[in-house]
Backbone as CSV, one residue per row, in Angstrom:
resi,resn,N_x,N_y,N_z,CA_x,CA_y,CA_z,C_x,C_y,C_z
1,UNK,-74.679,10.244,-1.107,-74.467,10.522,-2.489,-73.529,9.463,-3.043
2,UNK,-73.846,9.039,-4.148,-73.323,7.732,-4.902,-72.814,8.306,-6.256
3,UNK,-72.013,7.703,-6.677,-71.702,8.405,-8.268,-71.998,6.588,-9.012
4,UNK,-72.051,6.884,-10.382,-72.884,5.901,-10.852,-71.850,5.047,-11.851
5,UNK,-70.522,5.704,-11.582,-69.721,5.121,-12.305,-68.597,3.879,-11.429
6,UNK,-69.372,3.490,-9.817,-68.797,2.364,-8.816,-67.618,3.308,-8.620
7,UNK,-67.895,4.458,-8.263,-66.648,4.914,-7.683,-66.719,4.780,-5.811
8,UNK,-66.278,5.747,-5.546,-66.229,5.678,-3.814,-66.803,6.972,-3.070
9,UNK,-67.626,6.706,-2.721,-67.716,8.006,-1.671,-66.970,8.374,-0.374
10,UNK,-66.492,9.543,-0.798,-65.142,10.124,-0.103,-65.766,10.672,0.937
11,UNK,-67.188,11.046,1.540,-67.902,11.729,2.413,-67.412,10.816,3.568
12,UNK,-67.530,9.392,3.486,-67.538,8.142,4.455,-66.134,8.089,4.623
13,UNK,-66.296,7.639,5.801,-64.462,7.752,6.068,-64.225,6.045,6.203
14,UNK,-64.975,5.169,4.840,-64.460,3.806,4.625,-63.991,4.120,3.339
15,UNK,-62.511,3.773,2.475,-62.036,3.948,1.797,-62.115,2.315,0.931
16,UNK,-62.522,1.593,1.403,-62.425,0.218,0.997,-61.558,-0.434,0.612
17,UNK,-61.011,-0.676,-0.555,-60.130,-1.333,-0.935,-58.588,-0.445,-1.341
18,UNK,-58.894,0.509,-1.164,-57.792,1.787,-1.470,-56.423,1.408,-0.292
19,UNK,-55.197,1.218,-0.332,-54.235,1.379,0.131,-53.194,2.311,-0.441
20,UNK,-52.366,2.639,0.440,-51.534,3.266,-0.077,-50.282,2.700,-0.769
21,UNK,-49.684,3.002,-1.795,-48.637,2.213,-2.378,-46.995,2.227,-1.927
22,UNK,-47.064,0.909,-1.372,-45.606,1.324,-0.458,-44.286,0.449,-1.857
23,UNK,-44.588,0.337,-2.575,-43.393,-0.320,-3.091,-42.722,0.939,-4.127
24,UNK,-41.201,0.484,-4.674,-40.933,1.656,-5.470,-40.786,1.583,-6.687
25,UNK,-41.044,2.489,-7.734,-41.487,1.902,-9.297,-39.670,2.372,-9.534
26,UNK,-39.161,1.286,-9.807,-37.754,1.212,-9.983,-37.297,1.550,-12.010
27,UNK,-38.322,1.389,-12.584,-38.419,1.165,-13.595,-37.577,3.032,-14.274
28,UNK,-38.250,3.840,-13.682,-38.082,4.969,-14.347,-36.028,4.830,-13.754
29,UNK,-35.760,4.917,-12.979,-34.413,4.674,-12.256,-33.566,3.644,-13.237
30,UNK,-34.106,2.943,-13.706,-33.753,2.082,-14.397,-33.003,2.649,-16.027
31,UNK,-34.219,3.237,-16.411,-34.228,3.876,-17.842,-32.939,4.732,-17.521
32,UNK,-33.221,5.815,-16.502,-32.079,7.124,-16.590,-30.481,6.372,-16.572
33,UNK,-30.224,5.353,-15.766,-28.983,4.686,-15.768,-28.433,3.777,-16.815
34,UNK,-29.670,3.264,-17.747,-29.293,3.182,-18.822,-28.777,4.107,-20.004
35,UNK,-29.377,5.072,-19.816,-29.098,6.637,-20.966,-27.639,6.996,-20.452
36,UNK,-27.496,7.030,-18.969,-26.395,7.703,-18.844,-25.143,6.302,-19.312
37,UNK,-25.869,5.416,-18.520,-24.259,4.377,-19.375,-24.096,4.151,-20.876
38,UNK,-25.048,4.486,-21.696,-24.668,4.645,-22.996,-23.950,6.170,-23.285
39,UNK,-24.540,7.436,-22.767,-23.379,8.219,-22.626,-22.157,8.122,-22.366
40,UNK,-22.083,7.797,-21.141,-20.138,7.694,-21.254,-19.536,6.835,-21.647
41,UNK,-20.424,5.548,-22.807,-20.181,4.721,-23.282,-19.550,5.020,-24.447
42,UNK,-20.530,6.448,-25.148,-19.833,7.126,-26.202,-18.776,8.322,-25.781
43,UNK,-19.020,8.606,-24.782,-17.836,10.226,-24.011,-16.661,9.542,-23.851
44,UNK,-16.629,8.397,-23.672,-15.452,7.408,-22.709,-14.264,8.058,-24.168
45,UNK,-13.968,7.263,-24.739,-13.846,7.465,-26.036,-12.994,8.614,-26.629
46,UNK,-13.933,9.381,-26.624,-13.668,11.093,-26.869,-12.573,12.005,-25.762
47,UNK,-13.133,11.412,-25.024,-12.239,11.599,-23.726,-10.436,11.727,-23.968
48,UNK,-9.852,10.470,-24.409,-9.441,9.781,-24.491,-8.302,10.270,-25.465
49,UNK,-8.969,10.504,-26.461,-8.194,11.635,-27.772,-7.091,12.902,-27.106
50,UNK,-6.364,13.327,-27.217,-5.940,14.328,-27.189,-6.102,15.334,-28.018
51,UNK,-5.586,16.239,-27.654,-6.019,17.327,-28.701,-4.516,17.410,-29.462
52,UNK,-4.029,17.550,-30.785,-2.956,17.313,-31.209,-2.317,18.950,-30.870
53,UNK,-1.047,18.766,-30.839,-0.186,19.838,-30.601,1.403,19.608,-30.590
54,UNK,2.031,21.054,-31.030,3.281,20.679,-31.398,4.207,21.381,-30.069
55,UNK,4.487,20.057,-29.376,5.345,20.633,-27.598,6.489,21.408,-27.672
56,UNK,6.916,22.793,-27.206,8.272,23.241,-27.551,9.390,22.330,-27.047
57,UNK,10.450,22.684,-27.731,11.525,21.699,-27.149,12.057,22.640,-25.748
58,UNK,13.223,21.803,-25.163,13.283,21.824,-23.713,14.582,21.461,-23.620
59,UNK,15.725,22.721,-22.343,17.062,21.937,-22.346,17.160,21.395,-20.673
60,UNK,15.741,21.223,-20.201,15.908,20.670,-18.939,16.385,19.228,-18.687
61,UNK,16.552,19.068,-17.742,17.757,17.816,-17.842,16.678,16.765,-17.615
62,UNK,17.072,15.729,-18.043,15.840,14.547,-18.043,15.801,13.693,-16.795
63,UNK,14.754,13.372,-16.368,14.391,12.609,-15.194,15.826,11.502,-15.185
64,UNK,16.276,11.419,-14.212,17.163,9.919,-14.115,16.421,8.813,-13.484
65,UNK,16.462,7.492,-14.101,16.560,6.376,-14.008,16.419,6.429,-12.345
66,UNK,15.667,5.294,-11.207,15.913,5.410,-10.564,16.920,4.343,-10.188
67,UNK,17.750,4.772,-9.029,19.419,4.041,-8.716,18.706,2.367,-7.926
68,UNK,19.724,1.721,-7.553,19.647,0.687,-6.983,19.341,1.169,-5.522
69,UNK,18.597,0.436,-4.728,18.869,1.090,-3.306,19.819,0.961,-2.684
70,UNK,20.060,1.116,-1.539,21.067,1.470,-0.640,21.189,0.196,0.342
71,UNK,21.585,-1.164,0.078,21.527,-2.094,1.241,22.847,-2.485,2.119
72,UNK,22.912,-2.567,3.405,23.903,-2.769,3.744,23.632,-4.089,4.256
73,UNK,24.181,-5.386,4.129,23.903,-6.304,4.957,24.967,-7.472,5.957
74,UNK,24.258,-7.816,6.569,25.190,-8.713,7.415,25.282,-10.217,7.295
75,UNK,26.269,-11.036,6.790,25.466,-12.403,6.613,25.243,-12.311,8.481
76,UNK,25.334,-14.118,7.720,25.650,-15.108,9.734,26.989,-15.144,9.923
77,UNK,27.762,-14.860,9.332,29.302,-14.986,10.401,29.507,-13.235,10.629
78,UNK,28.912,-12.464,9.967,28.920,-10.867,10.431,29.453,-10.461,9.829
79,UNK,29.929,-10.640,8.375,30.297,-9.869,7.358,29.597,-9.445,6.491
80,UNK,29.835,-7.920,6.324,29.282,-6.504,5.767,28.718,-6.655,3.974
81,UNK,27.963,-6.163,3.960,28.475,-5.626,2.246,27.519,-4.710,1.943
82,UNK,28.140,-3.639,1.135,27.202,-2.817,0.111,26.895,-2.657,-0.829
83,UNK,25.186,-2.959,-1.327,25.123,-3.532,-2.468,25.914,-4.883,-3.236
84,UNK,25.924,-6.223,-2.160,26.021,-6.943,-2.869,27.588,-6.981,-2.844
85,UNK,28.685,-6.026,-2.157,30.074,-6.013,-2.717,30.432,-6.100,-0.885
86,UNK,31.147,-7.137,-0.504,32.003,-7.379,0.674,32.677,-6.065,0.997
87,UNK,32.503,-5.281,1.970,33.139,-4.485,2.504,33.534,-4.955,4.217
88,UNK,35.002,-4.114,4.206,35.728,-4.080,5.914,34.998,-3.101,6.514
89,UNK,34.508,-3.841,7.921,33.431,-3.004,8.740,34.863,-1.462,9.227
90,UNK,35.738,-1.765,8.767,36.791,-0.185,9.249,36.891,0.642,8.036
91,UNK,36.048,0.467,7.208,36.384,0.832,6.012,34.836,1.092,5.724
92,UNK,33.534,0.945,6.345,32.279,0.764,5.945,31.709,2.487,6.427
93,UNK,31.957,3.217,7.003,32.039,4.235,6.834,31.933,5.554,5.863
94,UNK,33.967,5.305,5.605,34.326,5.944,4.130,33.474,5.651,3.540
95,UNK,32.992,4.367,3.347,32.844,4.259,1.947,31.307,4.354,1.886
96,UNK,30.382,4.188,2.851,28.742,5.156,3.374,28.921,6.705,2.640
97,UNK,29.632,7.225,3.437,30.169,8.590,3.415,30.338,8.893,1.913
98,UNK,31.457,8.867,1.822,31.650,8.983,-0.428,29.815,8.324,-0.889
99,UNK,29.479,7.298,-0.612,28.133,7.097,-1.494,27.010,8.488,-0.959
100,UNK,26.985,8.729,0.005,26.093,9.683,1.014,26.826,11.053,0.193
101,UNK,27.503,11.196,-0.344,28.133,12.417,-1.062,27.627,12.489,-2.695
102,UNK,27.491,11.327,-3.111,26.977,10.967,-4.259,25.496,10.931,-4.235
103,UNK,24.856,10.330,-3.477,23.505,10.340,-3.008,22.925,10.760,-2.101
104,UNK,23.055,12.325,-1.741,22.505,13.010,-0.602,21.101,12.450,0.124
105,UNK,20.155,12.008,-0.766,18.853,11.758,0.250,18.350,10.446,-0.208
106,UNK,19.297,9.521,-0.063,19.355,7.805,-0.303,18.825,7.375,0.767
107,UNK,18.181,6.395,0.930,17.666,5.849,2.450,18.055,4.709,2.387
108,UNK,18.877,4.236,3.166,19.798,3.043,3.465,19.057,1.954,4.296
109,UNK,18.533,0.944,3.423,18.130,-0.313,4.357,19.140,-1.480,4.413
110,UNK,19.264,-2.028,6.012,19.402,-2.384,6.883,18.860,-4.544,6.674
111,UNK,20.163,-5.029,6.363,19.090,-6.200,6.650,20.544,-7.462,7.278
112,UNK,19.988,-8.363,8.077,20.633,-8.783,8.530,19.867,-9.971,8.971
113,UNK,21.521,-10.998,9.151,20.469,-12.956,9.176,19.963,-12.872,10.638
114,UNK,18.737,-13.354,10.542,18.057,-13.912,11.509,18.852,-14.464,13.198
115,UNK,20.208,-15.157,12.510,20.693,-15.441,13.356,21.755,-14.770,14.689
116,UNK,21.793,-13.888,13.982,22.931,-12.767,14.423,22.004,-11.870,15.907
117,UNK,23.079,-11.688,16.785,22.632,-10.896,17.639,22.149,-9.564,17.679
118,UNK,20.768,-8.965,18.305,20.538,-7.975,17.917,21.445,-6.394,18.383
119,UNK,22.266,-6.804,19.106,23.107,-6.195,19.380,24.348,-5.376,18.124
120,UNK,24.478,-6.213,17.544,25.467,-6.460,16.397,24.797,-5.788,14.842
121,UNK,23.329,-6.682,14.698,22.206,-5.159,13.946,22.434,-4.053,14.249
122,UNK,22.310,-3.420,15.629,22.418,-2.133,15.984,23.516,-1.325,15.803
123,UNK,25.217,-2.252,16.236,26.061,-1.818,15.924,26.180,-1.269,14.381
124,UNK,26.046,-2.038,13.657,25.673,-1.713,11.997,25.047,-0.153,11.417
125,UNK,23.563,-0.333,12.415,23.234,0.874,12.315,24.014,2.069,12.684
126,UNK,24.436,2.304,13.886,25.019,2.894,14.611,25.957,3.607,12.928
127,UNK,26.876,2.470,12.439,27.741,2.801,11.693,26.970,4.117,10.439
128,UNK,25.829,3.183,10.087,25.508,3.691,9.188,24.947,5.309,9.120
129,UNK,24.738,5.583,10.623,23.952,6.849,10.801,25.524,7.659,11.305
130,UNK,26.596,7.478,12.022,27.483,7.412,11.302,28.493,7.950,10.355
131,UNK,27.795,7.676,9.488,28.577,8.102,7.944,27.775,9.341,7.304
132,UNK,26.312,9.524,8.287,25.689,10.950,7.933,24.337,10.382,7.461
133,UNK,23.998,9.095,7.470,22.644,8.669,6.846,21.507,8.906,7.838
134,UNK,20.166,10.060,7.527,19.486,9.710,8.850,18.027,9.003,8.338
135,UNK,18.186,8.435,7.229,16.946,7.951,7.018,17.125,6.239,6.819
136,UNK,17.173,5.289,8.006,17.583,4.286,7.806,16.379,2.885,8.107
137,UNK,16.359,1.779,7.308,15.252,1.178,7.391,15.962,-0.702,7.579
138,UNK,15.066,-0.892,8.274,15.144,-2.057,8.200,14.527,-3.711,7.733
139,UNK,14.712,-4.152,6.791,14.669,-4.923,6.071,14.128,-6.611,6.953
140,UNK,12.469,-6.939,6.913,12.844,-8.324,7.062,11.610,-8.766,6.434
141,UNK,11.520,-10.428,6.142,10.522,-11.150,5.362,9.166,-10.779,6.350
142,UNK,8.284,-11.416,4.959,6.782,-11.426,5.508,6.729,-12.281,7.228
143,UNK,5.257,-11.613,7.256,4.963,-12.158,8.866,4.910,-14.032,8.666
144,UNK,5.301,-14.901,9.067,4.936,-16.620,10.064,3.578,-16.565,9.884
145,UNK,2.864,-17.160,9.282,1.390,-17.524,9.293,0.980,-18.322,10.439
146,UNK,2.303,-19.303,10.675,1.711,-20.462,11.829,2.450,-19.677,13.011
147,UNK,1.013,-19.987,13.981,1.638,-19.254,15.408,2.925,-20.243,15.550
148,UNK,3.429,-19.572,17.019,4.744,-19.732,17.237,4.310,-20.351,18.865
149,UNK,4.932,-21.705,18.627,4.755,-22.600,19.975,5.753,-22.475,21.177
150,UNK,5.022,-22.202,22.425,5.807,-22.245,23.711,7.120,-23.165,23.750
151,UNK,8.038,-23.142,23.967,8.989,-24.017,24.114,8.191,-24.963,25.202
152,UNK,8.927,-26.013,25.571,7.863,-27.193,26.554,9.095,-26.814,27.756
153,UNK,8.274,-26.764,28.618,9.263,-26.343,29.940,9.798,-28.152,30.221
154,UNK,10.964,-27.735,30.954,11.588,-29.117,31.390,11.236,-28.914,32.846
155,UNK,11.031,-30.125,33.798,10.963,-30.081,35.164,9.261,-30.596,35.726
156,UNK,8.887,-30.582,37.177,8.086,-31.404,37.524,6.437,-31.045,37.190
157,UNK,6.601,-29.649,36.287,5.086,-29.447,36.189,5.057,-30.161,34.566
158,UNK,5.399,-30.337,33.377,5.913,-30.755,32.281,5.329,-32.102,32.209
159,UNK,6.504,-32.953,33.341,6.451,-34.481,33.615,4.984,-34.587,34.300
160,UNK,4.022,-33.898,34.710,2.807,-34.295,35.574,3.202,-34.751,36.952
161,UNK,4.016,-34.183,37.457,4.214,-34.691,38.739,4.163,-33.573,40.123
């Protein structure tokens, strides 16, 4: 049986030129993401407005400013200071202590020269925890980009011998 309009006879299990369509019609996907970005193109906007209103007043106390931090540092000859002001390491204590009274939950960083023994950092700390501080940090620059070279050994493997 033939139909007369060049269609296909479906009886035969040759389909001829018929495949199935594997690609995806992106087009409709297309349209909906356009509609919606002109929506929140206009919502964006609206959004945005508040609604007007008159706020009661308030005798709560107002946010404070936040303080300077808390640095204690050491140059290279091993003298102290806080915030910037020379303090006597016999005297660095008290005067932790009175700020730690003023600023109950201050976190005290820690910074000290490169050159100084790490021994002598620690002592510092030591002080600072101390005076009652237990949240203490320590302070140093970004990481050396360029690796860091072996010292060259002296002696007969060095010389090639």
């Amino acid at each position: 049986m033939s139909s007369a309009g060049g269609g296909h006879d479906f009886d035969s299990d040759d389909f001829g030129s018929y495949r199935p369509l594997s690609d995806i019609n992106v087009t409709p996907l297309v349209d909906v993401m356009l509609v919606l970005l002109i929506i929140f193109m206009v919502a964006a906007p609206l959004m945005m407005v508040g609604v007007p209103l008159q706020l009661p007043k308030t005798t709560a106390a107002k946010v404070t400013p936040p303080k300077e931090p808390l640095v204690v540092s050491i140059d290279r000859d091993g003298r102290l200071f806080i915030r910037k002001e020379p303090v006597e390491e016999g005297e660095i204590v008290a005067r932790l202590a009175g700020i730690k009274a003023k600023e109950p939950n201050a976190v005290v960083y820690v910074r000290g020269d490169k050159a100084l023994e790490y021994g002598r950092v620690m002592q510092v700390m030591g002080l600072v925890g101390e005076a009652g501080f237990g949240k203490v940090s320590l302070v140093a620059e970004g990481a050396n980009t360029q690796p860091v070279q072996p010292p060259v050994a002296a002696g007969p493997i060095a010389a090639g011998k």
